[in-house]
N, C-alpha and C positions, 0 to 999 in steps of 0.2 A: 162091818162089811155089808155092803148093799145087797139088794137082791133080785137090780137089775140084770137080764139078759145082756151079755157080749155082744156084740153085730160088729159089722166089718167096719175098720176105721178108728175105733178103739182105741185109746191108749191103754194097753195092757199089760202086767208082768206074771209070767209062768215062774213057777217057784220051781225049787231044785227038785219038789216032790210030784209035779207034774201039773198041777192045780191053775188054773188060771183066775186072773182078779184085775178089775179097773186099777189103775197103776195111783190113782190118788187113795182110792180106799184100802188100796194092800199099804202101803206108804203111812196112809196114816195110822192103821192096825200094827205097825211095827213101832211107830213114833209115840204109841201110847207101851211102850217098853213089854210089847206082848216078843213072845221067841218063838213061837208056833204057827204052822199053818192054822189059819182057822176052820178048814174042814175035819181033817186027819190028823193033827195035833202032832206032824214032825215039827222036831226042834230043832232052830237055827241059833246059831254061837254070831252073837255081832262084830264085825271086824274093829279093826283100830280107828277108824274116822267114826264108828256108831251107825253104819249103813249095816242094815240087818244080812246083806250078802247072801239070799239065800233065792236072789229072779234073778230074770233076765228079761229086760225090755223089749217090747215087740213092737 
């Protein structure tokens, strides 16, 4: 996870835990078969296609 600042324009995804992240770096933090936020350490259950299911694109 980087630890670049957000700014407007962003491709971003907010997790179910409220957390926000650059939509490549959360993407790929999940793709390395992590299941947790990586601030707060909620756990997310992967759905049936392997998409970690736990943002929402912004």
């Amino acid at each position: 996870i980087c630890l670049e600042v957000l700014v407007d324009g962003d491709n971003v995804r907010r997790l179910k835990c409220k957390h926000l992240f650059h939509m490549s770096c959360i993407d790929s933090w999940f793709q390395k078969h992590h299941v947790d936020c990586p601030l707060c350490k909620s756990i997310f259950i992967p759905n049936r296609e392997g998409d970690p299911g736990p943002a929402e694109a912004r």
